[in-house]
Legacy VTK file of the C-alpha trace (Angstrom):
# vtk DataFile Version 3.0
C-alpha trace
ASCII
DATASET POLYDATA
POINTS 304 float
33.934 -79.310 18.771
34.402 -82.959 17.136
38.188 -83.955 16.240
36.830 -84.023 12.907
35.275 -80.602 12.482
38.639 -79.526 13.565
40.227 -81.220 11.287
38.218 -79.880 8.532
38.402 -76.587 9.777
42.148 -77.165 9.936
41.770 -78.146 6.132
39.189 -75.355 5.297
41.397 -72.878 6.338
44.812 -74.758 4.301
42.819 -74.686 1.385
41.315 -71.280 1.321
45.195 -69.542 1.622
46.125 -71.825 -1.015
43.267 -70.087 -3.070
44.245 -66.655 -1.726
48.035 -66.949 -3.012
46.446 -67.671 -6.635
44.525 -64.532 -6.207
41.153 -65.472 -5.235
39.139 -63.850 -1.814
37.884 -65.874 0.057
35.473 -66.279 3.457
34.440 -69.501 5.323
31.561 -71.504 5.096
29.424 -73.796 7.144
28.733 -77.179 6.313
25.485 -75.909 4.958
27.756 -73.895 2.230
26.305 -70.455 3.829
28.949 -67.921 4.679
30.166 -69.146 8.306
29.636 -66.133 9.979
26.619 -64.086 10.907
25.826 -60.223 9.851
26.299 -58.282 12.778
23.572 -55.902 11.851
20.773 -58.870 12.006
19.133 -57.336 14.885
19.578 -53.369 14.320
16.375 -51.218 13.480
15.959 -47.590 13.037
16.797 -44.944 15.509
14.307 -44.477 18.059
13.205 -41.324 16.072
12.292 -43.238 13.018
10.507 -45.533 14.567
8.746 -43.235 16.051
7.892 -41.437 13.166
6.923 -44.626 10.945
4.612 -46.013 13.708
7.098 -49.346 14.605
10.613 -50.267 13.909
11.724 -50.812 10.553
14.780 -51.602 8.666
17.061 -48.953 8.470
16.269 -47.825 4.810
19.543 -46.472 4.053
22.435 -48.865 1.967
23.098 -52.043 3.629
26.616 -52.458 5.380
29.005 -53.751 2.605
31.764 -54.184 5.720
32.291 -50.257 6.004
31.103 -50.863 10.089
34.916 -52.958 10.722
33.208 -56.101 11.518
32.807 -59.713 10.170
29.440 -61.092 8.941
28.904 -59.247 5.628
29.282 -62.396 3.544
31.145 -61.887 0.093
31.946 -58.735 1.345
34.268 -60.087 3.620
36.214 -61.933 0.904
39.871 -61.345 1.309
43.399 -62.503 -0.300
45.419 -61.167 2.608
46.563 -64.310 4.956
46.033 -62.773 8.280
42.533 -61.198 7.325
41.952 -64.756 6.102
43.061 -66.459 9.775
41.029 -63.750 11.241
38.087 -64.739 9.289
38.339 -68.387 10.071
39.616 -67.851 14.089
36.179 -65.839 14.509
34.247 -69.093 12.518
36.121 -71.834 14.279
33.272 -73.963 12.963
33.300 -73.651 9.366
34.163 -76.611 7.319
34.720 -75.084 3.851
35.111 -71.463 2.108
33.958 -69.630 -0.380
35.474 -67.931 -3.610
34.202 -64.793 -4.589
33.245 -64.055 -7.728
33.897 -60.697 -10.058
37.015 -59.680 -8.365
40.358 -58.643 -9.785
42.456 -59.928 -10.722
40.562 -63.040 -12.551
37.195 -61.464 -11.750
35.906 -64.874 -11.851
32.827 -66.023 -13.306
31.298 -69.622 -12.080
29.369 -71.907 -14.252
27.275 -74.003 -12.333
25.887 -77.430 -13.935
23.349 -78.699 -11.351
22.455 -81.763 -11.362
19.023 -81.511 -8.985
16.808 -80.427 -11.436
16.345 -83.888 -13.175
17.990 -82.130 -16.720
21.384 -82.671 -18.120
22.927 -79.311 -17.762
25.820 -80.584 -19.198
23.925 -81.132 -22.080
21.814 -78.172 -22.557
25.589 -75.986 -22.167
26.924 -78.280 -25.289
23.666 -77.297 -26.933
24.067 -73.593 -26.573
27.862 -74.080 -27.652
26.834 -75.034 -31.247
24.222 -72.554 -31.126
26.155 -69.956 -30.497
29.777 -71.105 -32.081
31.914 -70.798 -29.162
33.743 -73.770 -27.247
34.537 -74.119 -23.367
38.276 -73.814 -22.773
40.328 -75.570 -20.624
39.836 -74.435 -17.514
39.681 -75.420 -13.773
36.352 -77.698 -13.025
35.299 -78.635 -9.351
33.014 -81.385 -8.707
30.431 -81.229 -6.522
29.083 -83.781 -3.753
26.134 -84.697 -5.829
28.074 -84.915 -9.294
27.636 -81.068 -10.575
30.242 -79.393 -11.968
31.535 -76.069 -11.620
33.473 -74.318 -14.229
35.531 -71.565 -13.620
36.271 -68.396 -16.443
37.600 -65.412 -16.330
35.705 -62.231 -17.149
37.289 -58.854 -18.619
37.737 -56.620 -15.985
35.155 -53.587 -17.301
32.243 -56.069 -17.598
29.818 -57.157 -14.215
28.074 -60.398 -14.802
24.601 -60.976 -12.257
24.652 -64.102 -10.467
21.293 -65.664 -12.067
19.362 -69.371 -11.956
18.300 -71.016 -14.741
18.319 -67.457 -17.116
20.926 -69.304 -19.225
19.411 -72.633 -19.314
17.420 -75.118 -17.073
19.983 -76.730 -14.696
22.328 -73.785 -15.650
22.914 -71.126 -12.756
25.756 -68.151 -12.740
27.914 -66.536 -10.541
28.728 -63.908 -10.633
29.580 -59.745 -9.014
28.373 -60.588 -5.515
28.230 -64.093 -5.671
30.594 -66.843 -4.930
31.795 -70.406 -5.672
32.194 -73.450 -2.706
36.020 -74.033 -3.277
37.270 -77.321 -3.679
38.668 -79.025 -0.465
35.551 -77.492 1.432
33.412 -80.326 3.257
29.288 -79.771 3.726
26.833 -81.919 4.819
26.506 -83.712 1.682
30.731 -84.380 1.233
33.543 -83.233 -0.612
34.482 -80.497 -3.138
36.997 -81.854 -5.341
38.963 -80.547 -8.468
38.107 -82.569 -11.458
41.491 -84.294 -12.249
44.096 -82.885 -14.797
42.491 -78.673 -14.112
43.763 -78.121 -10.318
47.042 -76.295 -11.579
44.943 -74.447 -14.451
44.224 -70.719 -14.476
40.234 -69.696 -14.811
40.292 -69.687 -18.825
38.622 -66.146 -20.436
35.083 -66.553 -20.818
34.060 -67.258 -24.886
33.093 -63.812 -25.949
30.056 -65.534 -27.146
29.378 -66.937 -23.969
29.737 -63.953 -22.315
26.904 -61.994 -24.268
24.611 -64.617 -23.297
25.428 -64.433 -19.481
24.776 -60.230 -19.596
21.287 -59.188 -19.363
19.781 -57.478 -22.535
20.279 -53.485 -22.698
17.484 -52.120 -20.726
15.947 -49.377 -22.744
15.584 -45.986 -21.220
11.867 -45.559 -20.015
10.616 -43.506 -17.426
6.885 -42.567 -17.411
6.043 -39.936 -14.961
2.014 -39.137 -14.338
1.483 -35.959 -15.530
-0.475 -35.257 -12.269
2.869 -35.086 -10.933
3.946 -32.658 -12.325
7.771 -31.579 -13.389
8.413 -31.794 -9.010
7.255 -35.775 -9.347
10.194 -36.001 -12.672
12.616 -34.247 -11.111
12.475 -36.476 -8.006
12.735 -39.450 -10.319
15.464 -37.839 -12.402
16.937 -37.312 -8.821
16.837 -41.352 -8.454
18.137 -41.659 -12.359
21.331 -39.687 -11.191
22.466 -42.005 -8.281
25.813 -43.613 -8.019
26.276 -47.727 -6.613
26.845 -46.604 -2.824
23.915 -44.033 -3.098
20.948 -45.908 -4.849
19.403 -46.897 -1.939
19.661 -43.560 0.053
18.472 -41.376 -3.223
15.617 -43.490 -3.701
14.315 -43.234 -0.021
14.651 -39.514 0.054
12.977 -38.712 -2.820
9.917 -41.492 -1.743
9.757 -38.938 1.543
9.726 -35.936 -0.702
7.000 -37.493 -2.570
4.586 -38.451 0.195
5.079 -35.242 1.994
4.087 -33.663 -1.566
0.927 -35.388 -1.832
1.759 -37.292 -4.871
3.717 -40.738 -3.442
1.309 -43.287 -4.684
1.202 -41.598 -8.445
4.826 -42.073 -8.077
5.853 -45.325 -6.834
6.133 -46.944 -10.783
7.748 -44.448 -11.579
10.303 -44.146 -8.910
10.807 -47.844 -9.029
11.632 -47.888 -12.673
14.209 -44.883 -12.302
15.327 -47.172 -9.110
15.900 -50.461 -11.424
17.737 -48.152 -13.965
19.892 -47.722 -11.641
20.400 -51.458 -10.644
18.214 -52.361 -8.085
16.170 -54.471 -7.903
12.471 -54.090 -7.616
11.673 -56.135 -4.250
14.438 -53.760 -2.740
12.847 -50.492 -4.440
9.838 -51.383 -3.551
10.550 -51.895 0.313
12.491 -49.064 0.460
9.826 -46.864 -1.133
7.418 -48.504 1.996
9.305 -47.824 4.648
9.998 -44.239 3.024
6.013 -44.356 2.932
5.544 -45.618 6.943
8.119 -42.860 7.630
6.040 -40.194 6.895
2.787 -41.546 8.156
1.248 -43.178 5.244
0.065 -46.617 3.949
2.393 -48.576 1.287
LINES 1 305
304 0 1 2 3 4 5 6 7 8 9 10 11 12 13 14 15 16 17 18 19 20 21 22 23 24 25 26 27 28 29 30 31 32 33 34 35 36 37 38 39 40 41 42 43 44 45 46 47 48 49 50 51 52 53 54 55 56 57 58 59 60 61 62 63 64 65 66 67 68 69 70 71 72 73 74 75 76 77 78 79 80 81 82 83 84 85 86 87 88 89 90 91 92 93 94 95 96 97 98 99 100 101 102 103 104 105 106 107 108 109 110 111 112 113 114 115 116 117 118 119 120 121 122 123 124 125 126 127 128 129 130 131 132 133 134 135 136 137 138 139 140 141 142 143 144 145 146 147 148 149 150 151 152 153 154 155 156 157 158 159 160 161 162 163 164 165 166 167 168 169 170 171 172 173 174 175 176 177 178 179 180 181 182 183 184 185 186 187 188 189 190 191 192 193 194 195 196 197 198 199 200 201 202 203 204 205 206 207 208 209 210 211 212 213 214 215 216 217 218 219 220 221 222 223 224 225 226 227 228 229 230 231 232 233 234 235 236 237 238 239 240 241 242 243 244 245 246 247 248 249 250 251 252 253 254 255 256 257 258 259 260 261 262 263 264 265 266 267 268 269 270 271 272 273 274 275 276 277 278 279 280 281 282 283 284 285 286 287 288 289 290 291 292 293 294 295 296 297 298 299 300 301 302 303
């Protein structure tokens, strides 16, 4: 490795446990601002039985890994304030040149406005716009500067509220993060330079997010809807109330099972809307329903 990349490594590392005494978890990045080290479940597939059964290997359809295997790789998921976790983290990515900040976590549970600047529109602009429109004001707060002149702000969220990461919802130019996400903390180098702290908000805390502000960043109340075929039968609701009823951790696993039940019923393709709309209820999102529902499909020998 270059004298330099150690040096920003070096730097990296200084940086991110001067985050993690403020409170913020933290990984390291890449120069290419991805998370610096690789999932360790990249090349896993089913059991051999599975595969079997579905024809060819698949991804395991149960919850993806959130960390709960002991290794490194799991992205945000890794985020830590503890020191030694954080050395650990950066000894096994002796190549990363920056870290990240995740967002949604006590105690700030930090939400990052990002004004891009790629997009050709002012999205410093268009946030002042919404501002009057909506009567709130941006506090004082810490800003970071990015290498091509966006800015990130930084706000505080209360802790029973999850704001989705999202691009461009709020406004063109305009993106969010938020639960899952994570912010490129200042002091972090990438192929394109420097993160920086605007000058005068380094020593500032993340300022509460504008309740105003914070309505706009939630997605709209999704109103309760589940149509069930009536060739289905009460077997094809109960399987989608069965879905309805599952718990973050078990979405993923509820949802596959009751797919199975389905095709091995006879009824599966009258009941993949259905079982993807009880899946979205329940915060999924529909490209991950819907390829779970396949591969529950392949597993039992039919065609998606």
């Amino acid at each position: 490795m270059a004298t330099t990349d150690r040096q920003a490594t070096t730097l990296a590392l200084a940086h991110a446990l001067s985050a993690a005494e403020r409170g913020l978890a933290v990984i390291p990045l890449s120069r290419t601002k991805l998370p610096a080290l690789r999932s360790p479940h990249r090349d896993e597939t089913q059991s051999p039985e599975a595969s079997t059964a579905a024809g060819s290997p698949e991804p395991a359809p149960g919850p993806p890994c959130h960390g709960e295997c002991g290794r490194f790789g799991h992205g945000v998921y890794d985020a830590a304030t503890d020191p030694a976790r954080i050395r650990e983290l950066f000894a096994a990515a002796p190549w990363a040149t920056g870290y990240g900040i995740a967002c949604g976590l006590p105690p700030h549970h930090l939400i990052g406005v990002d004004l891009d600047t790629k997009s050709g529109t002012d999205s410093s602009a268009a946030l002042r716009e919404l501002a009057l429109r909506h009567l709130f004001t941006i506090p004082a707060t810490v800003v970071v500067v990015t290498p091509s002149g966006g800015r990130h702000l930084w706000l505080s969220g209360p802790p029973d509220v999850v704001v989705p990461n999202s691009a461009g919802r709020l406004a063109p130019g305009i993106d969010i993060r938020g639960a899952g996400g994570y912010l490129v903390g200042p002091g972090s180098r990438t192929d394109h330079g420097v993160y920086a702290t605007a000058p005068g908000t380094a020593r500032l805390a993340p300022a509460a997010c504008p309740p105003a502000l914070l309505r706009l960043l939630l997605p709209p109340p999704r109103t309760p809807h589940h149509p069930t075929p009536v060739s289905t039968g009460d077997h094809g609701q109960g399987l989608v109330q069965f879905v309805l009823a599952a718990h973050e951790g078990q979405r993923n696993t509820r949802l596959f099972w009751a797919a199975c039940r389905a095709y091995e019923d006879g009824i599966g393709p009258a009941l993949v809307d259905p079982l993807v709309e009880a899946a979205l209820n329940t915060g999924l999102s529909e490209r991950e329903a819907r390829a779970t529902i396949a591969s529950a499909a392949r597993m039992t020998g039919h065609r998606p």
